[in-house]
N, C-alpha and C positions, 0 to 999 in steps of 0.2 A: 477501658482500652482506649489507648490515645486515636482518633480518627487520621486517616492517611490521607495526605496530602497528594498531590500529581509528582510533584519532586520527588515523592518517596520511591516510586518507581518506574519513573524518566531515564530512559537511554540518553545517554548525553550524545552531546552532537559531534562530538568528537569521537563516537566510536560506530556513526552510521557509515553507511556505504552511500559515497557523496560520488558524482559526476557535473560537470560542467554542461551548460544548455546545449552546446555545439556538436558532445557528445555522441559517438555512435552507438547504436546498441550492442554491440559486440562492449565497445569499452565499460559500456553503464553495467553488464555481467560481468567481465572482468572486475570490476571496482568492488560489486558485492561477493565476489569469489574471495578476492581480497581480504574482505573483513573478517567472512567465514574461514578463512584459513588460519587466523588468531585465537578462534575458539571452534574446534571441531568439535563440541562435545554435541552439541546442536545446531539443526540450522535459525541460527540466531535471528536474522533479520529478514525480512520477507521484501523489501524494499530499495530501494535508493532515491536518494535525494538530488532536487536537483537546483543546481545553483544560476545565477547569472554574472553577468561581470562584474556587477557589483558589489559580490561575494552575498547576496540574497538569496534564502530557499522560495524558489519561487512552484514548485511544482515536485510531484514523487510520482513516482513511475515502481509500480507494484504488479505483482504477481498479473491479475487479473488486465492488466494495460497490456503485457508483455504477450500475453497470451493472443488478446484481440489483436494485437501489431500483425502475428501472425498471419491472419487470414485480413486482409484489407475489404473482403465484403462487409465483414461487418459493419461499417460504420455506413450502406446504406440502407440499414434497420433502425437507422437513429439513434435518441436515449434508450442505452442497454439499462441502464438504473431505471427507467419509468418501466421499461417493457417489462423487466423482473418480480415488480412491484404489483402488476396487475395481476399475475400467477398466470403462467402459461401450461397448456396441457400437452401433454406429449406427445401428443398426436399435432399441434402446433407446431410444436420444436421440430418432431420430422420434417415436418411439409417444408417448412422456411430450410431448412438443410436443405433436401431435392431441391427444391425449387431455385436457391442461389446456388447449388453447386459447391458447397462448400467445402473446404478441404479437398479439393481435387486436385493437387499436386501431390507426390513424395513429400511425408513432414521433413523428411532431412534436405528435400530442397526449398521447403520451403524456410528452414532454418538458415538456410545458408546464404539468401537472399537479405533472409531481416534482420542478417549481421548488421548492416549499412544503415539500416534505418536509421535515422537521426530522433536522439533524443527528443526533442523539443516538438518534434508530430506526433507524437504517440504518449509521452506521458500526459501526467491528470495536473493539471492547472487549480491549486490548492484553492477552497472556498474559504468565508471568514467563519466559517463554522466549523473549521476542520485546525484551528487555533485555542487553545486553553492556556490561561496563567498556568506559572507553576503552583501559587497557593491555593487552587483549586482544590475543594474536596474531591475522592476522591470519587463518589455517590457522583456528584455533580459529573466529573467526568466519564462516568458509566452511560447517566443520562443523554449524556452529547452525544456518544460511542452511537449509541442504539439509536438515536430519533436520526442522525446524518447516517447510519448504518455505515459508517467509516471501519478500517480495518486499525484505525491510528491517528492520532493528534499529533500537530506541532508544540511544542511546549515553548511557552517564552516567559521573559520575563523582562517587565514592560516593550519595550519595541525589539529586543533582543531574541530571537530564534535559540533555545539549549537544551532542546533535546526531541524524545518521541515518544509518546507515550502509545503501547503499543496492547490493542485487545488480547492479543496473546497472555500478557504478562497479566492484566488484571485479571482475566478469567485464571488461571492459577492462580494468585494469589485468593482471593476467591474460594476457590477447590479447597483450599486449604484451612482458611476460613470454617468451612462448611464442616469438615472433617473435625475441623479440631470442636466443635459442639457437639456433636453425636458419641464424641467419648465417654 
């Protein structure tokens, strides 16, 4: 069996859900409403990308960003990734909710406030570990997936940004994989 490559199943960049840095959140959901509206069969992308002037993906703004945008406490709890990472008990989780007050507005006004928010505060500022060739195997980028615990790579090829390699898609593929040896 030929081994798979990252290219093999790279969303190209041409069919992500892109926004500009200047960006509001209202547009940057728009933009991914956008893409999903070209394939309703699922929701395809969990993400949008974001650009600068210089037409560079400098940052993505994912599920998990959009959420925290939300409620602006949380960003006096610090790194949400270290804090995740140490395993917290639920009796933790409550206490820090009491204790900030968390969600204490209407979610729908609280929605309607983070329309405005600007891109460029709330998304994730891409690290150099969250970049893979395209001729990556694609073992090798399962391994990356898991040790950055990313949801998604940038795919390039040498200094060119073309696409996303997205855990979604490996894990299915994967599934499938798995399935087709147990016949």
């Amino acid at each position: 069996m030929k081994s798979l490559l990252v290219k093999d199943l790279a969303v190209p960049l041409a069919e992500y859900a892109t926004v500009h840095v200047s960006a509001t959140l209202y547009e940057a959901i728009m933009a991914l409403e956008e893409v999903h509206a070209l394939d309703q069969s699922h929701y395809r992308h969990r993400a949008i990308l974001v650009f600068d002037d210089k037409n560079r993906v400098i940052g993505k703004l994912g599920q998990f960003d959009i959420l925290i945008a939300l409620e602006s406490k949380y960003t006096q709890l610090g790194d949400l990734d270290r804090l995740a990472c140490i395993g917290l008990s639920n009796a933790f989780i409550q206490s820090v909710f009491k204790q900030y007050s968390f969600w204490s507005k209407p979610l729908g006004e609280i929605c309607s406030a983070a329309a405005q928010l600007n891109v460029d505060d709330i998304m994730h500022r891409l690290g150099e570990d969250e970049y893979i060739d395209e001729t990556a195997s694609l073992d090798a980028a399962i391994h990356q997936l898991i040790m950055g615990r990313h949801q998604s790579l940038i795919v390039t090829r040498g200094q060119e940004i073309v696409g996303i390699l997205k855990l979604s898609d490996i894990f299915r593929d994967v599934c499938v994989m798995i399935q087709s040896h147990e016949e």
